[in-house]
C-alpha positions in Angstrom: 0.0 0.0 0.0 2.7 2.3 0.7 4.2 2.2 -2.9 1.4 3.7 -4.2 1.3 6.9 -1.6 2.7 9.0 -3.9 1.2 8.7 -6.7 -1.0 11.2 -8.0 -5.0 9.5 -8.1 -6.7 8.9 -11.6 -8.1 11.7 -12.9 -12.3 12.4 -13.2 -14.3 12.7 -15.8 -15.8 16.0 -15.1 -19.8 15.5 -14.0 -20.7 12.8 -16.5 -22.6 10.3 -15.2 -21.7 6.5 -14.4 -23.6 4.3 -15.8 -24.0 0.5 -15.5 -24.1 -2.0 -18.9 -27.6 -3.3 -17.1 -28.7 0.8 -17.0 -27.3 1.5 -20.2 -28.9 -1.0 -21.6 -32.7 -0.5 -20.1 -32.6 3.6 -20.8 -31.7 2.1 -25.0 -34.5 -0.1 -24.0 -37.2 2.6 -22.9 -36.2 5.2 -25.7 -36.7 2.7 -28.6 -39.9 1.3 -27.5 -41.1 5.0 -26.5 -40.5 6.4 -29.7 -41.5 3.6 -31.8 -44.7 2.3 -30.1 -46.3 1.0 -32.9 -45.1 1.2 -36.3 -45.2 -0.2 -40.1 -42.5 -1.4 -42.1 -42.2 -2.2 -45.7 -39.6 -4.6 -46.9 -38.5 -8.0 -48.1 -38.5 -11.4 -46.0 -35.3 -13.0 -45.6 -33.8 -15.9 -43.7 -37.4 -17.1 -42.3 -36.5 -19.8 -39.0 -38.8 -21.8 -37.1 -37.8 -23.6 -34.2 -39.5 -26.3 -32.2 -40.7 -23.7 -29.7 -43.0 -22.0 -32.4 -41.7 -18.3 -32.7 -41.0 -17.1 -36.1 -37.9 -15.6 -36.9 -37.2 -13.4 -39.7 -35.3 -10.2 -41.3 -36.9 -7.2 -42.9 -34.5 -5.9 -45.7 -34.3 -3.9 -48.5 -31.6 -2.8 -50.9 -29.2 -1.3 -48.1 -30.2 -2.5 -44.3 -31.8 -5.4 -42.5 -34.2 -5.3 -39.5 -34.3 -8.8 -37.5 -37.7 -9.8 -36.7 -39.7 -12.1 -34.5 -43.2 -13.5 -34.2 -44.1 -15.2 -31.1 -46.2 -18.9 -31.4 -49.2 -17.0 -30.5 -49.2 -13.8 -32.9 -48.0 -16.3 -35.9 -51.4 -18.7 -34.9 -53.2 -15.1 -35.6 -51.6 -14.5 -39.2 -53.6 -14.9 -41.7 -50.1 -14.9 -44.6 -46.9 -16.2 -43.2 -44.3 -14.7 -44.5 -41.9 -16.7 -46.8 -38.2 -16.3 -47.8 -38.2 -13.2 -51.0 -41.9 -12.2 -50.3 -42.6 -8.3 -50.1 -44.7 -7.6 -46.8 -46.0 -4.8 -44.6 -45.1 -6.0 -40.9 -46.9 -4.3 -38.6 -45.9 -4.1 -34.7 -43.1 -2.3 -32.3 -39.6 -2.0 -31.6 -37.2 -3.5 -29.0 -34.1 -4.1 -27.9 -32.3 -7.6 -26.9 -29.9 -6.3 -24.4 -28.2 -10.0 -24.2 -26.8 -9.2 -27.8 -26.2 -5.6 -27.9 -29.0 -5.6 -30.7 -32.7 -4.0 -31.9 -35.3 -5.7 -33.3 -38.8 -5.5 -34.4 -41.9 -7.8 -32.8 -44.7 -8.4 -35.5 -47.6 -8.4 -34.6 -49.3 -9.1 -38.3 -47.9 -9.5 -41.8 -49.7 -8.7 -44.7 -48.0 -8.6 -48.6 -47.3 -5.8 -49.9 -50.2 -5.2 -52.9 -51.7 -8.0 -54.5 -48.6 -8.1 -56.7 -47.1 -9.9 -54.4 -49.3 -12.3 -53.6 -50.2 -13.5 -57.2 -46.4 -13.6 -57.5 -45.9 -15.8 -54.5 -49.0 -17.8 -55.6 -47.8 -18.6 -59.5 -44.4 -19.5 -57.8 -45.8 -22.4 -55.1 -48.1 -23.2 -58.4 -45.0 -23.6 -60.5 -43.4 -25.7 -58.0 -46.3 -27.7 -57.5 -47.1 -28.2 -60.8 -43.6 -29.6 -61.7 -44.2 -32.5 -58.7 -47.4 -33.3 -61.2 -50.0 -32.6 -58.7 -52.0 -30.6 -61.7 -51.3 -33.5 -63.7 -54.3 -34.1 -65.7 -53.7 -37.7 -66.1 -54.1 -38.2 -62.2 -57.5 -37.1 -62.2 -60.4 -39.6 -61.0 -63.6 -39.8 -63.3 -66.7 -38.4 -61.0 -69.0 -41.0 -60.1 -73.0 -40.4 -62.5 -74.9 -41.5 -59.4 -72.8 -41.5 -55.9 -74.7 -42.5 -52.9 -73.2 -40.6 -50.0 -71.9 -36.9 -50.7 -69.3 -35.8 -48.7 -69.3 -31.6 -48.2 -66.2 -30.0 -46.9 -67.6 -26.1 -45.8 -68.7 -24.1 -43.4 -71.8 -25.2 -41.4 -73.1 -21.6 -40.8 -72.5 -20.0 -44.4 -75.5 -20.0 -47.0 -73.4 -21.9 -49.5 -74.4 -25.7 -47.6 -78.0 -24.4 -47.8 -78.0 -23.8 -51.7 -76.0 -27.2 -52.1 -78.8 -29.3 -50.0 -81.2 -26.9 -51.3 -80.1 -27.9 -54.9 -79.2 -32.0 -54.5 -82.8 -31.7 -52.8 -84.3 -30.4 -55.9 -82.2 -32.5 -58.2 -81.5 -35.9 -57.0 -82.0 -36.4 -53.2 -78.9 -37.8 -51.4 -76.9 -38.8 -48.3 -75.0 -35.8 -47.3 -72.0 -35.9 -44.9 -70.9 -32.4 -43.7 -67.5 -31.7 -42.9 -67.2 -28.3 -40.8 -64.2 -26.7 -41.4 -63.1 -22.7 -41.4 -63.5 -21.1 -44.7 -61.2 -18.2 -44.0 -58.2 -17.3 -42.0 -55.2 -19.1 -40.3 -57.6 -21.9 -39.3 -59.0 -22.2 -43.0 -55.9 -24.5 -44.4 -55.5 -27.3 -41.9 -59.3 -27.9 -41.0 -60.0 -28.1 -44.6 -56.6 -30.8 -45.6 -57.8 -32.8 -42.3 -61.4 -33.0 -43.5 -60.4 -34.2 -46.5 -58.0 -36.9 -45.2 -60.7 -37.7 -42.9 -63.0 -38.8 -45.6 -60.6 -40.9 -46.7 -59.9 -42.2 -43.6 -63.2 -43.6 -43.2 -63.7 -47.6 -43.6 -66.6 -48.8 -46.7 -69.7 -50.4 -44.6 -68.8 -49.1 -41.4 -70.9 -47.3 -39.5 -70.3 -44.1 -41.1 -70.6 -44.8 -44.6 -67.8 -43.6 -46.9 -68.3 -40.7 -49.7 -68.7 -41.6 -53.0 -68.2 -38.1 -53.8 -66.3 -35.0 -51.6 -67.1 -31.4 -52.7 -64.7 -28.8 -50.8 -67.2 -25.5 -51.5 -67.0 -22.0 -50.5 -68.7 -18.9 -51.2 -66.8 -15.8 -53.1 -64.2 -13.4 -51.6 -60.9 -11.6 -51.8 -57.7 -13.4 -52.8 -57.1 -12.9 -48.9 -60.0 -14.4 -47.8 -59.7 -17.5 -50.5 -56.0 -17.6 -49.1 -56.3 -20.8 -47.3 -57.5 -22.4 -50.3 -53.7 -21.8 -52.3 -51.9 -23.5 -48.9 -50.4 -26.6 -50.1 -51.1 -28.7 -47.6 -54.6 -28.3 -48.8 -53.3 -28.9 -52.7 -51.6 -32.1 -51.3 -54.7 -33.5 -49.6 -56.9 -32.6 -52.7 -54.5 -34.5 -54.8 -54.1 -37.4 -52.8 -57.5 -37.9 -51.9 -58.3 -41.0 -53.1 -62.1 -40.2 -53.6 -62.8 -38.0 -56.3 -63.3 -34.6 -55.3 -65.3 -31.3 -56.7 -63.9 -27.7 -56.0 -66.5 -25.4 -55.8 -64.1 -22.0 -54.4 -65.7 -18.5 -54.9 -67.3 -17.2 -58.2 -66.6 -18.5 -61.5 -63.5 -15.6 -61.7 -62.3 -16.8 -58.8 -58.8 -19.4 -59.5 -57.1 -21.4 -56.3 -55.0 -23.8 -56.4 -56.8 -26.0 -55.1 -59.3 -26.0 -58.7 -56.2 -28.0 -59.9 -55.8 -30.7 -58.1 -59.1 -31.6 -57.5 -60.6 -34.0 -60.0 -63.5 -31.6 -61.2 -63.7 -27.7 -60.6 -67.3 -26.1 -60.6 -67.8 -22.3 -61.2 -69.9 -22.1 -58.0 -70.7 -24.2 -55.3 -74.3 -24.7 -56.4 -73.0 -25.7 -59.7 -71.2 -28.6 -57.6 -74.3 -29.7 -56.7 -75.6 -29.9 -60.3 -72.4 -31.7 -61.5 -72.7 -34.5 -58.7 -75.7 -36.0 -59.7 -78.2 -35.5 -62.4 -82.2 -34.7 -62.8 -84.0 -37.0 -61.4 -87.2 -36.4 -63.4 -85.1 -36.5 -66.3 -83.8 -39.6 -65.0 -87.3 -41.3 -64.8 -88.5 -40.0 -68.1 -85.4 -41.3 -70.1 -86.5 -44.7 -67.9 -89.8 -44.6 -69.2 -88.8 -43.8 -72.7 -86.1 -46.5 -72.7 -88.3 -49.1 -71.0 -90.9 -48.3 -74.2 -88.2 -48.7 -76.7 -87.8 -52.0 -75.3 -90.9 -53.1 -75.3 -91.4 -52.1 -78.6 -88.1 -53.7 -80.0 -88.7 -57.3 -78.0 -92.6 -56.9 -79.5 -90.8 -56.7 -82.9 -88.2 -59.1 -82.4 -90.0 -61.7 -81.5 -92.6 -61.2 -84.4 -89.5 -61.4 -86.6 -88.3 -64.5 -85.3 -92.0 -66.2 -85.2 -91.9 -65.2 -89.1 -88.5 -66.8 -89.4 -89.8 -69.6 -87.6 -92.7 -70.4 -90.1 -90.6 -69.8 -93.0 -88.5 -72.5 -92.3 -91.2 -74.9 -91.2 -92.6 -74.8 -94.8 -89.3 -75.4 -96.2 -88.4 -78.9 -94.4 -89.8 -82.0 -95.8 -92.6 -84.3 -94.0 -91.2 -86.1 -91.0 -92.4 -89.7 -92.9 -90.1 -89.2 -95.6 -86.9 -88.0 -93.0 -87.4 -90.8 -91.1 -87.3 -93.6 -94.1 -83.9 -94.1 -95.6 -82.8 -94.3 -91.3 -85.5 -97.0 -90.9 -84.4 -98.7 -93.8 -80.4 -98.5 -92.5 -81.5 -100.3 -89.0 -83.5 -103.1 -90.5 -80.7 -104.3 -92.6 -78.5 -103.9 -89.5 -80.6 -106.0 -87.7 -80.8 -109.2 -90.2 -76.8 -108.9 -90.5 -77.0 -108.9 -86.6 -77.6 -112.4 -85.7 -74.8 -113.6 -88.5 -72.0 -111.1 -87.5 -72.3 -112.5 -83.8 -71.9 -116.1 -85.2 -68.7 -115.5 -87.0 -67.1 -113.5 -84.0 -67.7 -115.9 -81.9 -66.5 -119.0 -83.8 -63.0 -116.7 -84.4 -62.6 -116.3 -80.8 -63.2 -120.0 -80.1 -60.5 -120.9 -82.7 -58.1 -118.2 -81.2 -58.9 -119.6 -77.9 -57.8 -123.3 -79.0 -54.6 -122.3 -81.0 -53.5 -120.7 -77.8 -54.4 -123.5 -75.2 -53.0 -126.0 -77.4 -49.0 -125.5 -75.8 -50.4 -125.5 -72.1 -50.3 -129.4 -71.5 -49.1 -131.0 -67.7 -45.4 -131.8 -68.8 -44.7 -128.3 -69.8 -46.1 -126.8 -66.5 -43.8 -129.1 -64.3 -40.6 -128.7 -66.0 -40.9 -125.2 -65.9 -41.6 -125.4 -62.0 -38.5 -127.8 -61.8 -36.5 -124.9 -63.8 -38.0 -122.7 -61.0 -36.7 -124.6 -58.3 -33.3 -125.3 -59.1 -33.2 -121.6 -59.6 -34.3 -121.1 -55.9 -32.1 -123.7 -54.4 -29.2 -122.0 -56.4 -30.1 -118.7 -55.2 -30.7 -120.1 -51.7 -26.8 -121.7 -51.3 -25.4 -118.6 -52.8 -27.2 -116.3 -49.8 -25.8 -118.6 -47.4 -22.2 -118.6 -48.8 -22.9 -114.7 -48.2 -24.0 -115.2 -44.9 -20.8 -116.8 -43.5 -18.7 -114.7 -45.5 -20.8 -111.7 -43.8 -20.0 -113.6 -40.3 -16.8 -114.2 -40.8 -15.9 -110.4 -41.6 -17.8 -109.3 -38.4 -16.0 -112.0 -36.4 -12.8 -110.8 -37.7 -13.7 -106.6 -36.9 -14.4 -107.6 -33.3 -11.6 -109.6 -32.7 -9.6 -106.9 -33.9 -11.6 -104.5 -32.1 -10.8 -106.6 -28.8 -6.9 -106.9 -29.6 -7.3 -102.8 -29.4 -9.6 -102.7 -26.4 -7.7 -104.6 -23.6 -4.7 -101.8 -23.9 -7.3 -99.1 -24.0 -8.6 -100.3 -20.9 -5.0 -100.2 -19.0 -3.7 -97.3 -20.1 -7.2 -96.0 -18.9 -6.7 -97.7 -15.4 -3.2 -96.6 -15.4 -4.0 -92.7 -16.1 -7.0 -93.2 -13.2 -4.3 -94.5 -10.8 -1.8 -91.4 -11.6 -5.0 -89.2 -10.9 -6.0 -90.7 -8.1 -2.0 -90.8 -7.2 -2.0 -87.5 -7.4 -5.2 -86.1 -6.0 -4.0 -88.0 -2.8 -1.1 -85.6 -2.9 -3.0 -83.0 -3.1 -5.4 -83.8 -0.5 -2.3 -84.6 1.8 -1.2 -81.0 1.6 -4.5 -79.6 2.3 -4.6 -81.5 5.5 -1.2 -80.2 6.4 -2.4 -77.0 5.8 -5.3 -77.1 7.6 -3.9 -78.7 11.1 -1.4 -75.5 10.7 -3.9 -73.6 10.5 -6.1 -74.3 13.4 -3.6 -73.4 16.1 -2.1 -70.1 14.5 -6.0 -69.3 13.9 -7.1 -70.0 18.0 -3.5 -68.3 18.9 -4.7 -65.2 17.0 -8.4 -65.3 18.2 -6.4 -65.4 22.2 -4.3 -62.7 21.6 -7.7 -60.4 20.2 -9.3 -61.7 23.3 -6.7 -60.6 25.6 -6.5 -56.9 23.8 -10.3 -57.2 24.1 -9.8 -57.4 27.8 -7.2 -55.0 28.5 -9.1 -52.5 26.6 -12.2 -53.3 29.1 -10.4 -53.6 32.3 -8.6 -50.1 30.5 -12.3 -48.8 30.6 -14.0 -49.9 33.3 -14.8 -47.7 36.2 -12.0 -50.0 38.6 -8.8 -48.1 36.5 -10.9 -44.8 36.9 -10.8 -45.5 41.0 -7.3 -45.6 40.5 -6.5 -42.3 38.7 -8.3 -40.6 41.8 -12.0 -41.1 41.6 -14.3 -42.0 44.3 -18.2 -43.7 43.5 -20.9 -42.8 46.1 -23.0 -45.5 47.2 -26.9 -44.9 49.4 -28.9 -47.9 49.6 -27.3 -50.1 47.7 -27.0 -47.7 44.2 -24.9 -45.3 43.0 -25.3 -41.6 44.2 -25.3 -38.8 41.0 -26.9 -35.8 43.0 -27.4 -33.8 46.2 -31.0 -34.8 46.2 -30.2 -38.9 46.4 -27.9 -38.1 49.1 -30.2 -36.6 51.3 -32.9 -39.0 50.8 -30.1 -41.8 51.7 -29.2 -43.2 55.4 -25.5 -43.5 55.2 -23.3 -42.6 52.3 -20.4 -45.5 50.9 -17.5 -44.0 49.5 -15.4 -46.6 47.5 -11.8 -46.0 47.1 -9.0 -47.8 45.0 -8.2 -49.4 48.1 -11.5 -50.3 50.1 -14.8 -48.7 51.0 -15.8 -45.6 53.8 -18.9 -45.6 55.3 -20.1 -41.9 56.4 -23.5 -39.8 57.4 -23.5 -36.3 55.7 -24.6 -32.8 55.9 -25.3 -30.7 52.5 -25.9 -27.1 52.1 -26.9 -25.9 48.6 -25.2 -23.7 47.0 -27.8 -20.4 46.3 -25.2 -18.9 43.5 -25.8 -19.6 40.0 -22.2 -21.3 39.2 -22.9 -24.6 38.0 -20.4 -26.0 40.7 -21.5 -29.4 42.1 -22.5 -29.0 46.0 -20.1 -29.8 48.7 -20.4 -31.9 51.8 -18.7 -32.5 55.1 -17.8 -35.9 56.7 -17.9 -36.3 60.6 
């Protein structure tokens, strides 16, 4: 300390003001948000991040400066356009400062494109991209059913355009409706629409909700902002991968989403929807009755023909007496060369029969079982000479097999012996080890015991007697306060030495040191 006593102290700036990084910071803080409250800016999107938590993350730039922005999850759940990467919006909220990076940015509150310029431009781009993944692809498109049974109707349940649809399928061709309700306009609009439409899907044929034939996604007219949800493309993607054809009945006739391209048929209006899923039924019923006419009349005709026909040929076949005599004639001269032809057939087979008995006499039949047997007995002496040349082979293999087992068997008896040898050995030196044992084991467990007992005798109250101590007997227990020794007889003092039997007078002590009371002996 004293090495610095001469030096001269650092010098002050003047009357400026000292400020903390944490004040510094907050006044930044409270100027920027005070003088920018709430503000709109114009620029292009840039670098748009998401994270897992749900904010939205974003720069405003133009040709010469960027602004950082954020959204948090619940302002972007309120957007009805979410800004994407080279789109030109108007963001609308207030500044701020992030004192934890030294930096300014911007919270919006809502984005909204800059003109409908930019919107058509951002929509022909995500139709460009989408057409080139061949989601427009006409080729893909499912033919709509004339008749379906069950019409599925993806809308709002409160607007007027399901009343004009019922109102019209009513009128034209009554059906089984299924309504969907979904959100026809803003942030809601796009994924209530794409999960109705997978939900039709979803649904089993002949359970108990029965499955659309048919799904028409309808909404009435608007602005491009309002048809907005309608150009997401997770609606596109559902449209075109619904597997039940599908009608898109957006806005007016003028009106164009994207939507109108993937689906498999796009009507002008929603009630025109209605008109293309089914047809008149009066209509229907007269062009029944007409047909059913038609074909009455043509199996009238038909048949008249073919009675005609009929006749015609009748006249032109002969009578059934003159078919029926050149066959008649055939099976009476069959039958008179009938009784011959049997005859001769069977006197060839008797003379077949006899030319082929005629070798088959007694002498023939028992040299041929002689042949037979000499055969056998041959046979039978050759499959015995097998038989002992069999047994004598095997005889052989065993005795060879016993020449081999009796060495087997000693050198087996041998190596037992050596084993048995040798565990012996072992077992010897285990008992050695173990009669060792047993005395240095009991001369260890005496010499603990002995410690054991020092260390008791050590603490027991005997060795305390001999440091100096005294124990106080009265009636036959130990004495630990004044109060015991008044109550008691006769006090017994034990010594190192013996015992001292006494009587006692005790005055307490009326001072507050905690020193035990004193007595005198008489």
């Amino acid at each position: 300390m004293a090495l610095f006593e001469d030096d001269d102290p650092p010098a002050r700036p003047g009357n400026s003001p000292e400020y903390t990084v944490s004040e510094l910071s907050g006044a930044v803080k409270r100027i920027i948000e005070g003088e920018f409250g709430l503000i709109r800016v114009r620029g292009e999107v840039g670098r748009v991040s998401r994270p897992a938590s749900g904010h939205l993350y974003f720069d405003l730039k133009d040709d010469r400066n960027v602004v950082a922005a954020i959204s948090w999850k619940g302002q972007v759940s309120k957007m009805q356009v979410r800004p994407e990467e080279g789109m030109e919006v108007v963001a609308t909220g207030r500044m701020t400062t992030f004192p934890g990076q030294s930096k300014y940015q911007m919270i919006v509150e809502d984005v909204a494109p800059a003109g409908a310029g930019a919107l058509m431009a951002m929509l022909e781009k995500r139709k460009a991209a989408l057409a080139a993944e061949g989601l427009f692809d006409p080729a893909r498109k499912k033919p709509i059913p004339y008749l379906p049974l069950v019409i599925g109707v993806v809308t709002s349940p409160s607007g007027a355009v399901i009343r004009d649809i019922l109102h019209r399928l009513r009128d034209r061709f009554p059906r089984h409706v299924l309504i969907w309700p979904v959100a026809v306009q803003g942030q809601n609009c796009a994924p209530e629409v794409a999960a109705a439409i997978r939900g039709f899907n979803a649904l089993a044929p002949g359970g108990p909700i029965p499955r659309p034939d048919l799904i028409i996604v309808a909404r009435g007219g608007g602005s491009l902002e309002d048809l907005w949800g309608f150009n997401e493309e997770i609606v596109v993607r559902a449209a075109a991968a619904s597997r039940i054809p599908l009608i898109s009945a957006v806005g007016h006739e003028t009106d164009t989403t994207l939507i109108d391209y993937a689906a498999d048929l796009r009507a002008p209006t929603p009630t025109a929807a209605a008109e293309m899923a089914v047809p008149v039924r009066a209509d229907l019923l007269a062009t029944l009755a007409d047909l059913s006419a038609r074909q009455s009349r043509a199996a009238r005709a038909f048949l008249d023909r073919r009675d005609q026909r009929l006749r015609d040929l009748a006249r032109a076949l002969p009578r059934l007496d003159a078919l029926l005599a050149a066959p008649r004639q055939r099976f009476d001269a069959a039958v008179q060369r009938l009784g011959g032809g049997l005859s001769l057939a069977t006197s060839r087979k008797r003379a077949r029969f006899e030319a082929l008995s005629a070798p088959l006499r007694p002498a023939i039949l028992a040299s041929l079982i002689q042949r037979q047997r000499a055969t056998l007995t041959q046979q039978t002496a050759s499959l015995n000479a097998r038989a002992d040349l069999r047994l004598e082979r095997a005889a052989t293999t065993l005795d060879k097999w016993a020449s081999r087992l009796a060495p087997a068997l000693s050198r087996l008896i041998a190596t037992s012996a050596r084993d048995i040898a040798k565990h012996h050995d072992q077992l010897e030196g285990l008992s050695q080890r173990l009669d060792a044992a047993l005395p240095k084991r009991l001369a260890d467990l005496t010499t603990r015991l002995d410690a054991l007992d020092r260390t008791r005798q050590t603490l027991g109250y005997a060795e305390t007697l001999r440091r100096g101590y005294a124990v106080v007997w009265g009636d036959g227990a130990v004495v630990t306060t004044a109060a015991q020794a008044e109550k008691a007889g006769a006090l017994e003092i034990e010594f190192q030495d013996g015992r001292l039997t006494s009587r006692t007078a005790l005055k307490k002590s009326k001072t507050t040191d905690p020193k035990p009371a004193q007595g005198s002996l008489f």
